[in-house]
Every structure is written in structure tokens, then in C-alpha cells.
C-alpha positions as CSV (number, residue, x, y, z in Angstrom):
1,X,207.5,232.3,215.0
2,X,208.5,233.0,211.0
3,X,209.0,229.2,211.1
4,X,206.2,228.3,212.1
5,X,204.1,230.5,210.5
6,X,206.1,229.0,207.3
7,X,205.4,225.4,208.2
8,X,201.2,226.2,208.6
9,X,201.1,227.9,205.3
10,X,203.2,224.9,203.6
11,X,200.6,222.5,204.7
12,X,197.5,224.3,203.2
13,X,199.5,223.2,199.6
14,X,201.1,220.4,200.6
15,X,198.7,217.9,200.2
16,X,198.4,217.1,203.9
17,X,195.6,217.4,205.9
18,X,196.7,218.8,209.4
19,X,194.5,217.7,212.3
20,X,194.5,220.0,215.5
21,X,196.0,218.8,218.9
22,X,194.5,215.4,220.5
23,X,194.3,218.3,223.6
24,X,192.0,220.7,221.9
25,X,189.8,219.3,219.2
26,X,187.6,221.6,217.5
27,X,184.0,220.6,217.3
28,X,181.2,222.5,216.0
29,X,180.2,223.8,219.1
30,X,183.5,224.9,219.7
31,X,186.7,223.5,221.4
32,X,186.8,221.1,223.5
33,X,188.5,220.6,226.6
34,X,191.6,218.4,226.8
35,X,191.0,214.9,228.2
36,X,190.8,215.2,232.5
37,X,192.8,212.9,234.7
38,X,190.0,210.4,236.3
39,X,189.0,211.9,240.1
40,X,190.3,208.8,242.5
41,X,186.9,209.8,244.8
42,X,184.6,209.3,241.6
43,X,186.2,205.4,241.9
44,X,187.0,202.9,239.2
45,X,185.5,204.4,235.7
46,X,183.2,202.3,233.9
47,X,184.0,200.5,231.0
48,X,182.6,201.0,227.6
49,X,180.3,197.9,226.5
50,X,182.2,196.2,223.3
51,X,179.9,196.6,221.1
52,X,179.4,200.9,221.9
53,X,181.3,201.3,218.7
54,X,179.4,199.7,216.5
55,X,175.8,201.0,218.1
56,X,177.5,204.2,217.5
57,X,178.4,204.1,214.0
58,X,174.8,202.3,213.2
59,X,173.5,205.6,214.8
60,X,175.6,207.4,212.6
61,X,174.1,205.7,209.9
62,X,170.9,205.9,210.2
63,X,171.2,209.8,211.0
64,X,172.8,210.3,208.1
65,X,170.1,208.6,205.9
66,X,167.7,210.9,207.3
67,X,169.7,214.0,206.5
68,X,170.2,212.6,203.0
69,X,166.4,211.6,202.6
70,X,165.3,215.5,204.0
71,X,168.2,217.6,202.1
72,X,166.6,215.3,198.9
73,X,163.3,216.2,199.4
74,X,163.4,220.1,200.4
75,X,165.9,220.4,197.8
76,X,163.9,218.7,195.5
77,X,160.9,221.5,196.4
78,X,163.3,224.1,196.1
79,X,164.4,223.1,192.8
80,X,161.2,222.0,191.3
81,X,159.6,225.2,192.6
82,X,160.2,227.9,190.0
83,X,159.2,225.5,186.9
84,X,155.6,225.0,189.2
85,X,155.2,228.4,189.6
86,X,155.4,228.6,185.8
87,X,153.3,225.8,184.8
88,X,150.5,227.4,187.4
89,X,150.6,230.7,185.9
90,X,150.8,229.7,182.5
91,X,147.6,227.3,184.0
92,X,145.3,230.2,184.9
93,X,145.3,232.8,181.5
94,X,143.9,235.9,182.3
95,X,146.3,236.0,185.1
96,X,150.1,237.3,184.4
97,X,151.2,234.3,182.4
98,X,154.4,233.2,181.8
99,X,155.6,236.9,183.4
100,X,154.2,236.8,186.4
101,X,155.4,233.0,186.9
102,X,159.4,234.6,186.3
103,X,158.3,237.8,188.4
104,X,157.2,234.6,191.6
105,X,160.5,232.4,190.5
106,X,162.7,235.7,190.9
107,X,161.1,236.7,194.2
108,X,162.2,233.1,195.1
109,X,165.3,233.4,194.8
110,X,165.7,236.5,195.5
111,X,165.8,236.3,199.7
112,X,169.1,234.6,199.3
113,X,171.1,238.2,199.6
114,X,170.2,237.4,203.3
115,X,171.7,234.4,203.6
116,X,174.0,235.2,205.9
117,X,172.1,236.9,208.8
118,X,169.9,233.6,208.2
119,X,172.9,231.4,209.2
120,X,173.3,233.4,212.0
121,X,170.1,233.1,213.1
122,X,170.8,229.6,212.8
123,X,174.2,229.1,214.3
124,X,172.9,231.0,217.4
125,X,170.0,228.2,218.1
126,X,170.6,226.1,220.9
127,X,169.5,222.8,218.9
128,X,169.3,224.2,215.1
129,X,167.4,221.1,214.0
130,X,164.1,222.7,215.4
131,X,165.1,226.2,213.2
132,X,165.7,223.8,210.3
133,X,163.0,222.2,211.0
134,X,161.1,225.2,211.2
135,X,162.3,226.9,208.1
136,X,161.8,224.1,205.7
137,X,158.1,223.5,207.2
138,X,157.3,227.4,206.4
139,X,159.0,226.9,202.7
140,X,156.8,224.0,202.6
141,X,153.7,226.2,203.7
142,X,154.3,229.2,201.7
143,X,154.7,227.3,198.5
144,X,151.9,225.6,199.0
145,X,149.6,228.5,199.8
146,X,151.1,230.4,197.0
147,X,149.6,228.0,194.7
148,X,146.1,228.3,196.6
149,X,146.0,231.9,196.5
150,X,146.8,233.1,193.0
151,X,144.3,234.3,191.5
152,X,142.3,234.9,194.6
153,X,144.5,237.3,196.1
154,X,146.1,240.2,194.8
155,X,149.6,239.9,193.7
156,X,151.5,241.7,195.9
157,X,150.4,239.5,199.0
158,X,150.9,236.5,196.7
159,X,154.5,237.9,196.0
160,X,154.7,238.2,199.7
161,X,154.0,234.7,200.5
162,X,157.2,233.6,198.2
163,X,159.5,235.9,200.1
164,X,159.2,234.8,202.8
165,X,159.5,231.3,201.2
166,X,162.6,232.2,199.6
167,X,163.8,233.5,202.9
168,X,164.2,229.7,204.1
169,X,166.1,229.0,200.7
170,X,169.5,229.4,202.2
171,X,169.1,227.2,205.5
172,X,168.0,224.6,202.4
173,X,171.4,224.8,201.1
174,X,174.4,225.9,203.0
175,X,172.7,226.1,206.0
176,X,171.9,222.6,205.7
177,X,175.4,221.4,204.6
178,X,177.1,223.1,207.7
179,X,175.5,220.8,210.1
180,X,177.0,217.3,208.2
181,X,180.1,217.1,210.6
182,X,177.9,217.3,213.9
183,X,176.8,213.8,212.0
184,X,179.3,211.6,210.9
185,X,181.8,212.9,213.5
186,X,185.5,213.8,213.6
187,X,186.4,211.5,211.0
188,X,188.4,213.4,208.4
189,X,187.3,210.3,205.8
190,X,183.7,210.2,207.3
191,X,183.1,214.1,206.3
192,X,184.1,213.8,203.0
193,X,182.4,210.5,202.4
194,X,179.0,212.1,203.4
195,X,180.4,215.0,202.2
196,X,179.9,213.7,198.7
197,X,176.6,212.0,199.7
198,X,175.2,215.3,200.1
199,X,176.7,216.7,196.8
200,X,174.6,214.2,195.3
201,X,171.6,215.6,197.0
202,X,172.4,218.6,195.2
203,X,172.3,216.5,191.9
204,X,169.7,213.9,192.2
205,X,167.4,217.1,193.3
206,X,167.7,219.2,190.3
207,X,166.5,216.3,188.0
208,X,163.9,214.8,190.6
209,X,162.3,218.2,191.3
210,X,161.4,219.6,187.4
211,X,160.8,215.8,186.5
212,X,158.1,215.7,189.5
213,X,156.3,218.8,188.4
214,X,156.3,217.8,184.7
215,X,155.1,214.6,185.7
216,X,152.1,215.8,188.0
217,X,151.2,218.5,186.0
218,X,150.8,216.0,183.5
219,X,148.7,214.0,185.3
220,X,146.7,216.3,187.8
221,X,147.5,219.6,186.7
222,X,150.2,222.7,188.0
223,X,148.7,223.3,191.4
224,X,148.7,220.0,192.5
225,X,152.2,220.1,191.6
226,X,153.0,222.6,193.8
227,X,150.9,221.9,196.3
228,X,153.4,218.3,196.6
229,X,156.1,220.2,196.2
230,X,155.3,222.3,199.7
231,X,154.4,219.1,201.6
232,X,157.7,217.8,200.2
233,X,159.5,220.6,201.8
234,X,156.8,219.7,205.2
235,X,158.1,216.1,205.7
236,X,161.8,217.1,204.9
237,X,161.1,219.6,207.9
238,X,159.5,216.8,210.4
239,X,162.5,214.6,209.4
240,X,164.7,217.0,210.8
241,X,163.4,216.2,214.3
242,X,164.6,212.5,214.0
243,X,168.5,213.9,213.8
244,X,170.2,213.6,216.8
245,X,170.1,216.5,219.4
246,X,173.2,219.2,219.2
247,X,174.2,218.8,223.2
248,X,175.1,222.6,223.2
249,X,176.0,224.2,226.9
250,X,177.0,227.2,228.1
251,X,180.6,225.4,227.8
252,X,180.5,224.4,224.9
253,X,178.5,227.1,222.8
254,X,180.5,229.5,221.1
255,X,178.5,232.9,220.8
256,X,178.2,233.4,216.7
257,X,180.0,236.1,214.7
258,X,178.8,238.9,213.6
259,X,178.0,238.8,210.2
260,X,180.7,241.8,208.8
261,X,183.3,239.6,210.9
262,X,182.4,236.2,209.2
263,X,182.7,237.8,206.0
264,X,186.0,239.0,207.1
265,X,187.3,235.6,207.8
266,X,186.4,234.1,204.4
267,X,188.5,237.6,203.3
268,X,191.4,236.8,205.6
269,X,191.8,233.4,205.9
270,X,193.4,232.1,202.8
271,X,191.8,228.7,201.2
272,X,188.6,230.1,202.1
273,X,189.1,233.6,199.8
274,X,191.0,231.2,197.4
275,X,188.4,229.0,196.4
276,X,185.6,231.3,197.2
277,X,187.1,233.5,194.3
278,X,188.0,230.2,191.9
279,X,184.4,228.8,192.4
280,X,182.5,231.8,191.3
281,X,184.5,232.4,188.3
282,X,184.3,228.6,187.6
283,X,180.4,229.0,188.2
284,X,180.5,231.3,185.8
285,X,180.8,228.7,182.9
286,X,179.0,226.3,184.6
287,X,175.8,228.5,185.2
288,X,175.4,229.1,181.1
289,X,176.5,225.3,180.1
290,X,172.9,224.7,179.9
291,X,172.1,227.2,177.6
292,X,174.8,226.4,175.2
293,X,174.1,222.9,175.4
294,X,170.7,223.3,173.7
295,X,172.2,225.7,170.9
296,X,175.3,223.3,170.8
297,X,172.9,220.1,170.4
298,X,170.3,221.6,167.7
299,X,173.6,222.3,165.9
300,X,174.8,219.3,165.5
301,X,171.5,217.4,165.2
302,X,169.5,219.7,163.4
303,X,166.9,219.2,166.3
304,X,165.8,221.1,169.9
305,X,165.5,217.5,171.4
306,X,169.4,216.9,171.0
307,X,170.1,220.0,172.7
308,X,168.4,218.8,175.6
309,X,169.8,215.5,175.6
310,X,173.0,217.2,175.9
311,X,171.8,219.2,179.1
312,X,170.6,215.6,180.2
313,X,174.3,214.2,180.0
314,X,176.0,217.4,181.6
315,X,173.3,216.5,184.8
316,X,173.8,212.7,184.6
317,X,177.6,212.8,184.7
318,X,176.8,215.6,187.3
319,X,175.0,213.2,189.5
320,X,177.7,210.2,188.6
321,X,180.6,212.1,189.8
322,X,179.2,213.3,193.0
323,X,178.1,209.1,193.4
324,X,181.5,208.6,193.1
325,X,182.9,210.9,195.5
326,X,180.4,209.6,198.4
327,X,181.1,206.1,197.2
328,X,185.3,206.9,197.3
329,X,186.0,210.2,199.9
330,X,188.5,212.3,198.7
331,X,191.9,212.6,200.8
332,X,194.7,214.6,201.4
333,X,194.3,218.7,201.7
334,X,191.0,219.6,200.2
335,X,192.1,223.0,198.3
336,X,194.5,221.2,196.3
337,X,191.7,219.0,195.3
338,X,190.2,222.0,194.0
339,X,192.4,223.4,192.2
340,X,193.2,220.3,190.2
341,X,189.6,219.7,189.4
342,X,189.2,223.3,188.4
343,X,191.9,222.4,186.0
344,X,190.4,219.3,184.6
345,X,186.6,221.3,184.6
346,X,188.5,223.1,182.2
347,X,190.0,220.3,180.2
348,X,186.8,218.8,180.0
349,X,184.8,222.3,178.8
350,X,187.5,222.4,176.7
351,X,186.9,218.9,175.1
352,X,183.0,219.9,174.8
353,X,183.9,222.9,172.3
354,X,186.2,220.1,170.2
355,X,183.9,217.3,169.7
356,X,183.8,216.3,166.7
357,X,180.3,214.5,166.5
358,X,177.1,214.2,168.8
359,X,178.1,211.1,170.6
360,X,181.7,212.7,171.5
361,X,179.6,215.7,172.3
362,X,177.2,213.5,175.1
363,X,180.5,212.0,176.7
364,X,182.4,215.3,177.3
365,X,179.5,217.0,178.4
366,X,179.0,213.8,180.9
367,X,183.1,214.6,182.2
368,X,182.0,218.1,182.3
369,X,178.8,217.4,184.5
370,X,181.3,214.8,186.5
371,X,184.4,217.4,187.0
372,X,181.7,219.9,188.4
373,X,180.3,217.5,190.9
374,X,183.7,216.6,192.5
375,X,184.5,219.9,192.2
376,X,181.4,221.1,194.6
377,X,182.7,218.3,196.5
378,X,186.4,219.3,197.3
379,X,184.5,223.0,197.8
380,X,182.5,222.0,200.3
381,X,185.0,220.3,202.2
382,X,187.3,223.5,203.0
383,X,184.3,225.2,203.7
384,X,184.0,222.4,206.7
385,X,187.9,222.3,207.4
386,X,188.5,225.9,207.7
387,X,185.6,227.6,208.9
388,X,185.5,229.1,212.6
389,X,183.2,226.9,214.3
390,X,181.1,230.1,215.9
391,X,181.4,230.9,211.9
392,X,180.4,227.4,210.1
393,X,176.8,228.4,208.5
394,X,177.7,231.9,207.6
395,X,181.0,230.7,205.9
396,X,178.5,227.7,203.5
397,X,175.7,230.2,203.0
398,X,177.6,233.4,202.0
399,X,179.9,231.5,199.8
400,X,177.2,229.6,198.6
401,X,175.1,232.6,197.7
402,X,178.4,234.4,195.9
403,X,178.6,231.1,193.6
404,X,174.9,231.3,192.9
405,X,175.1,235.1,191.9
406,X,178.0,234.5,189.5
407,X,176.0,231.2,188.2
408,X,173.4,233.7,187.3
409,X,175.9,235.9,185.8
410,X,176.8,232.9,183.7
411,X,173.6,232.3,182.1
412,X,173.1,235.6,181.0
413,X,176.6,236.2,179.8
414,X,176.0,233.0,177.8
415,X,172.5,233.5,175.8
416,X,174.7,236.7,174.8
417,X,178.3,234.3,173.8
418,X,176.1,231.6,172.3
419,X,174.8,234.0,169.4
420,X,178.2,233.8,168.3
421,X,178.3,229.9,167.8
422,X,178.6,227.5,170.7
423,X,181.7,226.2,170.1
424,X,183.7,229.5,170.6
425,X,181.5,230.1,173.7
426,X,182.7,226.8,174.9
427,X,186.0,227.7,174.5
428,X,185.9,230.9,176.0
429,X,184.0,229.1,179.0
430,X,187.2,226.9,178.9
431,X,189.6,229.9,179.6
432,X,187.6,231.4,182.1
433,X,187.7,228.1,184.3
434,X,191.4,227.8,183.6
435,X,191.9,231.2,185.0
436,X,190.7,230.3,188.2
437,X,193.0,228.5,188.9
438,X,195.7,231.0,187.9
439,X,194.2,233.4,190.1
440,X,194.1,231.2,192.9
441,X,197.9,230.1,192.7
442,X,198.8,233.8,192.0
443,X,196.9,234.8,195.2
444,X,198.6,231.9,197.2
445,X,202.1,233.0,196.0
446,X,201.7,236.5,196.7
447,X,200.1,236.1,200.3
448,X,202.3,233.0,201.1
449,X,204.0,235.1,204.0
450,X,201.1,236.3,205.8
451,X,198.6,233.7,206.0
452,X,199.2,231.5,208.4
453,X,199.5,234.2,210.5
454,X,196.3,235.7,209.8
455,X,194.5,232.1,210.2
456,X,195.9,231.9,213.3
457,X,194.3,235.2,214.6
458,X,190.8,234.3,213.3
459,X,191.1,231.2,215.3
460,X,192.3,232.8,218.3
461,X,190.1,235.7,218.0
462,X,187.2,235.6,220.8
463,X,183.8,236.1,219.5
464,X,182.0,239.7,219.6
């Protein structure tokens, strides 16, 4: 047994993506059995038509276009949301203002702390695309009827209506992303391919969502704006039902975890504390680059619009580099990937704090934006390789929600650094990232002996 426990934990670092037995193939409805000898009395079997393959991977396909097109638009909704809810406010004087448009964007947000008994709400569905489904139409709903009601409804109802809003906000994220494999299949290079695609949901939704409401309120005013926004997150809903069905049977469906026992798995099983701890101190420079972006640009330009061209090329090269990750999968063993792009997110913060000039400033900002990207990437992948399949949503929301938090932590910390000059900020951003990574190989050294072992017992464990 010390052998082999060796041999497990040398291939988590090795580079090597191990893939279970032909005999027992973990799906996300659990194992599956291991491949029956044909019955002589069920006679000959039936060959497969020649061109099954290709129907199959055409399915694939076009199922995956639809996730990409729904996770765009509810994200999108989701991301535009809290600079509507502004706008509206700001809209109606007289009425709260610009404090009672943060007081509905916190109350948005703030639902995510139960993220996790959402996923298991999720993960214990018999076909989760109707609970999906379901969850993104009442997002949809509740933002929408949000913007019809303020003002003619007191507050606290109106506050009301975005909770429970926000209470879908985590089946739009990780919830979401836990369902990918069921998709593209068992292919390792398939995953991380639409792996990346989905990254770049993440990306393309941040600008598309504030650029939507800017534009509409422009044009028609803020409630309109969020009245699109909530049919956004409606349609995104209804093109849930056009995924393919999760064939889950008694057989096949694993009961879910408890919640205190998924969280004890991320604990235990080593990649998954690893880079849950590296990507929420890494989030915690990335969740203030914004902010010292626009202090960085006016600096250096002698105007606001700099700064924000500076935030512009952080989210462009954000968006690039997660293009380029669905366009070219990563390979090998997915926490290695993240440790090395931790690195080079560090490199590149580090770069940012030494430019020299504005135009060096928009490039390294750009490889900053990029590094993240692939970063989220390679993250979301050992989320999908390791996870317990009775386990899978709890183990993207709850590490999801964690890098959220310390993204917030981030910002504030950093409209506190950036009074000190944005260059020393960036540099101290620079060392934080780098220490992730120190943190993770230390933890990997010291708990070398013991973790295989204790990834074996979380995969042999039944569920309670």
C-alpha cells in the first residue's frame, strides 16, 4: 500500500493526467458499471450505424452552443445587474439614490453565502436542467419586477425581491459550470476545450452586461435596462430546456453529500484545498486591479479616461486569453497548470508596477488580464477532475463563492494600498500572487505522505 499511495500522490505533480480504470469510469452520475459480456439468448448485437460518431459529436456541438449562448446571457444579466440597479435609482430622485442602488447591488450578491446548499439542491434533481432552468427564469423575474416596483413599493419588499434573485446567483456560476462534462463527454481534451469556452463566458459577460445597460439607458432609460436584463436571464432559462436530458436512474444516481461533508472533501483532498487556497489569495490582487488601474492610468496620463482604458485592456486580454484556451485545451495535470500560471499572474502584475510609459502600461495590463483568464481556466478544470461526482456542484459553487469573498477583500484592501501610489500597490499585489504559489508547494510537500490516501477514502466513502 505505501507504494501505491506514493505513486497516486506523484501523479497529482507529475504532469500526468491519470484516467480511472476502462472497468469503472466515473461519470457525473456516478460510476459506471464495467462493460457486460453480451447474453448468447439476447442474439447477435446490433451494429452501430457508421456515421453514430459523427451524429454524436454534431449533438455535442450544438449542445454546447446552447450552454455557451445561455451561461452568456444569464451571466451577462447577472453582471450587468448591479450597474442597472444604480442607474434606476439614481433615475428616480427622491428615492434612495445612489445608496439605495449599493444597498439592492449588495443584497444581490449577498445570497451567495448559500451557495452551497443551492448546489445541493441542484445535484439532488433528477434532470437539473429544469432547476437551472428554473432558477435563471426567477433571476430573470425578480430583476425584472424589481425595476417595476421601486418606488411603488416599500423597500423592504423591494429588497426582498433581489434576494431571492440573488439566491439563483450561484446556480449562474458554479452551478452552471459543474454540468459542462455531462456535455462534451469523457474526453479529457473535450472538457478543457469547452472548459475554456465557458471561461470566456465569464469574460465576454462582464463587458457585454455594463456595456448593455449603459447603452439602453442611453437610449430608453435605466428601467428598461433592467427590465432586458431580466428577460435576458428568462431566455437563458428556456434555453436550458434544449440541453440534452441527464438519464439519471436509481443505478446510476448517487445520493448528494451533505453539505459539512463536501466542504470536508475540498479540506481533505489535496489539489482541491491547494488551489482553493492559491486562487483566493491570487483573487485577492485581481479583485482590486480595477481600482488601481484607474489611479495607475490618471497617473500617467494626467486624465480619468486613461485609467479606464487601462481597466479596458486588463478585461480585453482577460477575454483573449480565455479565447485562447477554448481555441487550444490545456493538457497534462491541471494543478500544475495552476501553479505555473499563478507564477506568471505574478510576473505579469509585476511587469504592470514597472512600466515605464502608458503604452507598456496597456500591454502588461493585457498579459495580466490574459494570465487571469487561463488561470480561471486550469482552476476550473481540477474542480471537474477531482470533485466526488455526488460532490461536483458543491465543490464549483463553494470554491467559487470563497474566490469571490477574497475578490471582495481585494478591492477594499486596494482603494486603501492605492492611496499610497499605484505602483507600490502593484507590487505588493505582485508578492501576494507569488505567495500562492509558495503556499501551495509548501502544503504539497508537507502533506505529500498522506494524500493519496485521503483521496482515496473520499472516493470510496458511500454517500450519507
Amino acid at each position: 500500500m505505501p507504494h501505491r499511495r506514493k505513486r497516486a500522490d506523484d501523479d497529482a505533480t507529475s504532469g500526468t493526467l491519470r484516467t480511472p480504470h476502462p472497468t469503472a469510469v466515473p461519470t457525473e452520475q456516478g460510476p459506471t458499471a464495467a462493460p457486460q459480456a453480451p447474453d448468447p439468448a439476447d442474439g447477435p448485437p446490433t451494429p452501430e450505424p457508421q456515421h453514430a460518431p459523427g451524429r454524436s459529436r454534431q449533438r455535442r456541438g450544438l449542445s454546447l452552443a446552447v450552454y455557451l449562448t445561455s451561461a452568456t446571457l444569464v451571466r451577462s444579466a447577472s453582471g450587468g445587474a448591479p450597474v442597472a440597479l444604480v442607474a434606476l435609482t439614481l433615475a428616480r430622485p427622491g428615492h434612495g439614490g445612489a445608496a439605495l442602488g449599493g444597498l439592492l447591488a449588495a443584497l444581490l450578491t449577498l445570497p451567495n453565502v448559500a451557495g452551497p446548499w443551492m448546489a445541493r439542491w441542484l445535484e439532488e434533481a433528477r434532470d437539473p436542467r429544469f432547476r437551472l432552468a428554473a432558477a435563471f427564469i426567477v433571476f430573470g423575474l425578480m430583476l425584472a419586477a424589481t425595476g417595476l416596483t421601486l418606488s411603488r413599493l416599500p423597500v423592504a419588499l423591494v429588497g426582498l425581491l433581489v434576494v431571492i434573485g440573488g439566491l439563483c446567483d450561484p446556480l449562474m456560476t458554479g452551478g452552471l459550470s459543474s454540468r459542462l462534462a455531462l456535455i462534451v463527454g469523457e474526453d479529457t481534451r473535450a472538457q478543457r476545450r469547452a472548459e475554456g469556452w465557458d471561461s470566456a463566458t465569464y469574460g465576454t459577460s462582464n463587458i457585454l452586461g455594463p456595456a448593455a445597460v449603459a447603452a439602453i439607458t442611453a437610449l430608453s432609460g435605466a428601467l428598461t435596462a433592467v427590465v432586458a436584463l431580466g428577460a435576458a436571464g428568462v431566455v437563458a432559462g428556456l434555453l436550458m430546456l434544449a440541453l440534452p436530458k441527464e438519464h439519471r436512474t436509481a443505478a446510476t444516481r448517487q445520493r448528494s453529500m451533505p453539505v459539512r461533508d463536501a466542504l470536508a472533501v475540498i479540506v481533505r483532498r489535496g489539489p482541491l484545498r491547494r488551489v482553493m487556497i492559491a486562487t483566493m489569495i491570487t483573487s485577492v490582487s485581481t479583485g482590486g486591479v480595477m481600482v488601481i488601474a484607474v489611479v495607475f492610468g490618471r497617473n500617467l496620463q494626467g486624465s480619468a479616461g486613461a485609467g479606464a482604458a487601462l481597466g479596458a485592456a486588463y478585461g480585453v486580454g482577460n477575454l483573449c486569453g480565455a479565447l485562447l484556451t477554448g481555441a487550444f485545451p490545456l493538457t497534462g495535470e491541471p494543478e500544475r497548470w495552476v501553479l505555473r500560471l499563478i507564477a506568471a499572474n505574478a510576473v505579469a502584475v509585476g511587469l504592470c508596477a514597472l512600466a515605464p510609459g502608458y503604452v507598456l502600461a496597456l500591454a502588461t495590463f493585457a498579459l495580466a488580464g490574459a494570465t487571469s483568464a487561463v488561470l480561471f481556466t486550469a482552476s476550473l478544470a481540477v474542480r471537474s477532475v477531482y470533485s466526488p461526482p455526488n460532490a461536483r456542484a458543491q465543490v464549483f459553487v463553494t470554491m467559487a463563492g470563497l474566490k469571490m469573498a477574497a475578490g471582495s477583500a481585494g478591492t477594499a484592501l486596494a482603494g486603501t494600498l492605492v492611496g499610497i501610489g499605484p505602483r507600490l500597490a502593484l507590487c505588493l499585489n505582485a508578492v501576494v500572487v507569488a505567495s500562492a504559489v509558495t503556499v501551495a508547494l509548501t502544503d504539497l510537500r508537507l502533506t505529500r505522505p498522506r494524500s493519496a490516501a485521503a483521496d482515496q477514502q473520499d472516493t470510496s466513502s458511500p454517500a450519507k
